[in-house]
C-alpha positions as CSV (number, residue, x, y, z in Angstrom):
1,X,0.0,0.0,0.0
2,X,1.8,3.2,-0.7
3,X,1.4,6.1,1.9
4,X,-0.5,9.1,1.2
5,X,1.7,12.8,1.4
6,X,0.3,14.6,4.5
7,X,0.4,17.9,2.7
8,X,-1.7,16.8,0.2
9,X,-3.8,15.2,2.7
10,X,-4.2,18.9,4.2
11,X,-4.6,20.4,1.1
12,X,-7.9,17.8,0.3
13,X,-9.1,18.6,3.7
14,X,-9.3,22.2,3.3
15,X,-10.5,22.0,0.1
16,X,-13.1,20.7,1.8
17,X,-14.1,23.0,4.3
18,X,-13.4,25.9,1.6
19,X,-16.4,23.8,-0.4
20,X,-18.2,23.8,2.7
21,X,-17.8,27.8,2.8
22,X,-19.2,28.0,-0.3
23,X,-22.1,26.1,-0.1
24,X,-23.0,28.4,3.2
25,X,-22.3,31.4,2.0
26,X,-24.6,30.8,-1.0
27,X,-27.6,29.9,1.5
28,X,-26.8,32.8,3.2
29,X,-27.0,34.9,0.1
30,X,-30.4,33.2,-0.9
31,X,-31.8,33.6,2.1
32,X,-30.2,36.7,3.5
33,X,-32.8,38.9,5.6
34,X,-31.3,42.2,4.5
35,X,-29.1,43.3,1.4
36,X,-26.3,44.2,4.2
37,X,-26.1,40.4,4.9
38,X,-26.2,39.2,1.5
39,X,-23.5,41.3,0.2
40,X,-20.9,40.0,3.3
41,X,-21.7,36.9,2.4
42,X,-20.9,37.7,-1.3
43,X,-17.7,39.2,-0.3
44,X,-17.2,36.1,2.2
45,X,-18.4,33.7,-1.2
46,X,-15.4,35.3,-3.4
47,X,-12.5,34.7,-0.4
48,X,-13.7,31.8,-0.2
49,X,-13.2,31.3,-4.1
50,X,-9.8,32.8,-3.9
51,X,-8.7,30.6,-1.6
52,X,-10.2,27.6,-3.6
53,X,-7.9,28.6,-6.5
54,X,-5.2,29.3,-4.1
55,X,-5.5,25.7,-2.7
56,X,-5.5,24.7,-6.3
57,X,-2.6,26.2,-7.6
58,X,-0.4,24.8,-4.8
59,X,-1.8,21.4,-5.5
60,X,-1.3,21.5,-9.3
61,X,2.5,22.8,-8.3
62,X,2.3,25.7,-10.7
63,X,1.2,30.2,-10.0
64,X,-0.9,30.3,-13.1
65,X,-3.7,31.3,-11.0
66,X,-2.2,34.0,-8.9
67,X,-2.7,36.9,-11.0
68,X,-6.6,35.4,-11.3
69,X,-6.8,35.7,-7.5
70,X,-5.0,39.0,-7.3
71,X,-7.7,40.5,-9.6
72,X,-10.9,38.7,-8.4
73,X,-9.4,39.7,-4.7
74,X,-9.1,43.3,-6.0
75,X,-12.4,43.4,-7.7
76,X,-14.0,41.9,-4.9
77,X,-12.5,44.6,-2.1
78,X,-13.3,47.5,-4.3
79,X,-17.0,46.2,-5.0
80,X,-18.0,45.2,-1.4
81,X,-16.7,49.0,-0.5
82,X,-18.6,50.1,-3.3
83,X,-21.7,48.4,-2.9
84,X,-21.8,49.3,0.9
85,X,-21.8,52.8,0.5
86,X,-24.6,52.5,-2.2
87,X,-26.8,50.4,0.3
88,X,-25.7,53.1,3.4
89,X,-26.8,56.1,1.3
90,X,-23.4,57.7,0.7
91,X,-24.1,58.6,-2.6
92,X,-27.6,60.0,-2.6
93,X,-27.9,63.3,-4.2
């Protein structure tokens, strides 16, 4: 029987609990009570991503995905900010 590496054991297993952070934070976006909640979980939903594909990329061995997560990150910072301001009445008129 050949032994299994315990750093990609580790890897797997967070994989796993990232895929469980996904699933939740898509309930909580479904089911959000207010737009405040459902946009920290949307934020919450894309770090969760970025970690997927960071998890990814140091299981495949290779940084092709880095400048994907450095973008979706940024993108993802600057909308949240965005979108909370909109929702808090910052830029009314």
């Amino acid at each position: 029987m050949g032994s299994v590496d315990p750093r990609s054991a580790v890897l797997f297993a967070s994989l796993f609990v990232l895929g469980a952070g996904v699933a939740l934070c898509t309930i909580r976006i479904a089911r959000g009570p207010t737009h405040f909640d459902r946009l920290l979980a949307f934020d919450c939903l894309l770090m969760n991503v970025v970690g997927v594909a960071l998890q990814a990329s140091i299981l495949l061995e290779t940084d092709a995905f880095m400048e994907v997560v450095l973008v979706a990150a940024l993108f993802g910072f600057i909308g949240t900010i965005s979108l909370a301001a909109y929702l808090e009445g910052s830029f009314a008129r």
